[in-house]
Structures are given as C-alpha cells and as structure tokens.
N, C-alpha and C positions, 0 to 999 in steps of 0.2 A: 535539276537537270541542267546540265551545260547547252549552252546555245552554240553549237557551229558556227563558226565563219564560211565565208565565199558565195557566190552567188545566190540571189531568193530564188528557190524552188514553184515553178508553177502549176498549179493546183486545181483540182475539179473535188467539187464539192455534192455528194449525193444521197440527199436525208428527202422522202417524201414527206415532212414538215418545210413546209417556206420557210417559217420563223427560223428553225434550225438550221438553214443554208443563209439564209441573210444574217443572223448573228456569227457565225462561222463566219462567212466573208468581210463583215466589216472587221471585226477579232484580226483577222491574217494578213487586211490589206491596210491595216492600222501600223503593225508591225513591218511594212514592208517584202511582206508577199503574196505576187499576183493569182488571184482567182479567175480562171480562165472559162470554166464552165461550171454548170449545174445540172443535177440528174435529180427528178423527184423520184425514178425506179431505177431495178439494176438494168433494165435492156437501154434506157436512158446513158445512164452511166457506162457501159460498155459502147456505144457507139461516140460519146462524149471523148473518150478517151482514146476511141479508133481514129479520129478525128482531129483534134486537139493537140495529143501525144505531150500529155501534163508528164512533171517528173515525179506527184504524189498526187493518189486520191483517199479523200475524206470519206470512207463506205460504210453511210449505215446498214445495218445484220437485216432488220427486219423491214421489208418493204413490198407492196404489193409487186404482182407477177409474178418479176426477175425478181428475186430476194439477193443478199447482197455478197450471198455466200457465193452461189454461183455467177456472180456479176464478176467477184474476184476473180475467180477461177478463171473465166475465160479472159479477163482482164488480162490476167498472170500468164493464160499462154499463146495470146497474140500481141500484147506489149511487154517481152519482158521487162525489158529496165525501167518500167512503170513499177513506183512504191505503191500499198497499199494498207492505209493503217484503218482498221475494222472499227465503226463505233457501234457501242452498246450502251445500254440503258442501265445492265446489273452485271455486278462484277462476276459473276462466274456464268458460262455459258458454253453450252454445248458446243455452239454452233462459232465462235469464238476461237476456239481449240481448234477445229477442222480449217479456218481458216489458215491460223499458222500454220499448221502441220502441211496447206495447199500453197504456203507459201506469201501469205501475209507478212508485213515485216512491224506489226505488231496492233496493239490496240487501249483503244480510249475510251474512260467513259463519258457521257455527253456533258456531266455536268465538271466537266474539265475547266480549270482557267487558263483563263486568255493566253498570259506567259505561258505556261505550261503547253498550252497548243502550237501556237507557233515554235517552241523549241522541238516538240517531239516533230513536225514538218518539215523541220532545217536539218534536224538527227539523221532522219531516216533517209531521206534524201542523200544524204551523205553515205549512204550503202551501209551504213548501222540498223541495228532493229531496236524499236521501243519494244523494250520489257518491262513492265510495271510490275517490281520484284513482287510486293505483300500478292497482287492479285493473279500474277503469272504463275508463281508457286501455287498455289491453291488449284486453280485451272488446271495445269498440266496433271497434276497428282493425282484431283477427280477423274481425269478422263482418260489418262495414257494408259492407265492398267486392265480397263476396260478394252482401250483398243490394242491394247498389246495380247490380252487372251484371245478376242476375237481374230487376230492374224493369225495365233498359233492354229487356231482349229482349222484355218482355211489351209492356202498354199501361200506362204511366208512371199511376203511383196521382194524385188530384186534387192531394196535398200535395206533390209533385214543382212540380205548375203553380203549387199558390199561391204560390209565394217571387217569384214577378212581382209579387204585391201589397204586398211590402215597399218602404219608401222606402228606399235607400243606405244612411242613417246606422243603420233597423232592422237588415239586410244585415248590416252591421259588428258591430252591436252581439250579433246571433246568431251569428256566427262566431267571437265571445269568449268566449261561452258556451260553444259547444263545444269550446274549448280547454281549459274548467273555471273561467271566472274568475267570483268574486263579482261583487256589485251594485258592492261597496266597490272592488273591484281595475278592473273595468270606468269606474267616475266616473274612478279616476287614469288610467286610460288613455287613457280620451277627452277629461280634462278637461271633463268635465260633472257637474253636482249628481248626488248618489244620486237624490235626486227625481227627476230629469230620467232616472235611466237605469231607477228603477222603472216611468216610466211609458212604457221604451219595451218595456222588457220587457212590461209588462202588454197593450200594443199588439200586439207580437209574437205571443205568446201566443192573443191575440183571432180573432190575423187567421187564424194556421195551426192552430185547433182545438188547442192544447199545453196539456197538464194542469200542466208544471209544469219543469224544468231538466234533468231525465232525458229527458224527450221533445225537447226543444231540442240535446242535445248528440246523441240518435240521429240526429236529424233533416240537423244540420250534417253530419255525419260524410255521411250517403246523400244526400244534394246536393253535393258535393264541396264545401263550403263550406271544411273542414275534413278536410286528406287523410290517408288510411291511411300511416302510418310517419312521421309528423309527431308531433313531440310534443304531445300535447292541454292541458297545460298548462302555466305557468312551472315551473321549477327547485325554486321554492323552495316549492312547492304538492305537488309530487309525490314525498311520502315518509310 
C-alpha cells in the first residue's frame, strides 16, 4: 500500500480491549499521527467523535452496548466527513459488509501491521477507501447476493432505481470499480485521462449518494452490475 502525503489525520481509536487502543496509539503516534481520543464502546465512540470531530476512526465491530456497527452508522450521519475504518478479528463477516454498504470506507484486521495501519489511516483520510482486495472480494460475494434477493422480495431501496440516472459510459465506469480497479487502472482500460475518469467517478458518486469506493463496489455487486463468483478484480491486484 502506498502511504499518502499531506497532513496527519487525527484519529479516535475505539476497541473495548485497553491493550488494543494503547497498542494502536503508540503504532499511529510512532508514525506521526495524532490520536486524539479513545472509546472502549460505540456510544463512547460516537460522542468522542461528536466532540473531537477526528478526520478517522479506528471502530471495533464487536463491543459491548453500542456495538460498533451502529456507532458507525450514527458516526456516518452526524459527522460526515468523518472516515471510518471497521476492525475485525476474522476476515469475513457479516457485519463488516453492512458496514460498507452504511458507508464505512473500509476495514482491517486487528492483527494488521504497524506500516500497514498507518498507511490505510493516511489512505482513507485522503477520501480513498481501504479495500483489502483477497478479503473484500470474498465478503462482498458472501453477502451481496443474499442481500440483493432480500431487496427484491421487499420494495427495491431508491439506490437500486437510481443507476437509471447513470450515462452508459458512468455504468461502465462503476462496474470497474467493483471489480477493484484504481483511477489509474480504470484511464488504461477505457483509454481515458485519469482526469476524465476522476470526474466520472466524482459524478457517479454525486448522482448515487456514494461516500466513497467501498460504497461503489457494495453497491455493483447488489445491482448485478458485478456477479457473485466472478472475480472482483484483475489477477495481478488480488494478492
């Protein structure tokens, strides 16, 4: 993973393990960024960040009370421009999935290393989403088709109808997404400028209410854009 440049992102950290918020914190503030609060639950972590107004939080999934799904959620819509990256204990998880889909901008597992943390930190911050291709593929695949029958039986959510508002080439250009491709691998593939594909991304984005690349590939995947047991992205991405 590539480390961004520009300012450190400051950070709230919310694991009810101490050890795992004090090892997190010294990891982050090692690398030069600041940890500005701690939450050992999600209603913790939600007023932390009311408060605070961090530009990423560290959200463990499972924790007493608030658990960390709905800490997100309400994170997500009383700060938006608050990042959110989910940590989990095992790579595929239900409740991991529901996260992006609510707009997480992506997730970790706990026994991540140190580099590896602070770059996904500086990423996401950066209005990028960490997708952990091997584990992201796997996840979405389990769980999109599930939750894509369960919409059809109800009354199909408004973001099912919006992908009518997309032109063809957006169409295209979201179905690459959910494969996993960058900006950069997206321009070779369409043969279009990066420019040209940031700003259809940015359109996309606009049009289907999308916080960011993790909402875009749940999104592909439950419109059939992009089908369950298809590989989500090239070969040479997915390792």
């Amino acid at each position: 993973m590539t480390t961004p440049t520009g300012p450190a992102p400051r950070v709230v950290i919310a694991d009810d393990q101490e050890l795992v918020r004090t090892g997190f914190r010294l990891i982050l503030t090692a690398r030069g960024i600041e940890v500005v609060g701690e939450a050992a639950d999600g209603a913790e972590a939600v007023e932390a960040v009311r408060r605070l107004r961090p530009d990423v939080v560290l959200m463990d999934i499972r924790m007493p009370d608030t658990d960390g799904l709905e800490a997100a959620r309400r994170i997500l819509a009383q700060v938006p421009d608050c990042r959110v990256i989910m940590l989990t204990t095992f790579d595929l998880d239900a409740y991991v999935y529901a996260a992006l889909a609510a707009g997480a901008s992506g997730f970790l597992l706990k026994d991540v290393t140190p580099a590896h943390l602070a770059a996904a930190v500086r990423l996401v911050d950066t209005g990028d989403a960490l997708l952990a291709p091997s584990i992201t593929r796997r996840l979405v695949e389990r769980y999109a088709a599930a939750t894509g029958r369960a919409a059809a039986d109800a009354a199909r959510p408004a973001v099912h109808r919006d992908l009518a508002v997309l032109t063809p080439r957006e169409r295209e250009v979201l179905t690459l997404m959910g494969r996993g491709l960058s900006n950069a691998e997206l321009a070779r593939a369409l043969t279009l400028s990066e420019a040209t594909v940031k700003t259809h991304v940015a359109r996309i984005f606009a049009k289907l209410a999308l916080r960011d690349r993790a909402q875009a590939v749940v999104l592909a995947y439950e419109t059939g854009l992009v089908a369950p047991g298809r590989s989500a992205l090239p070969a040479d991405l997915d390792r």
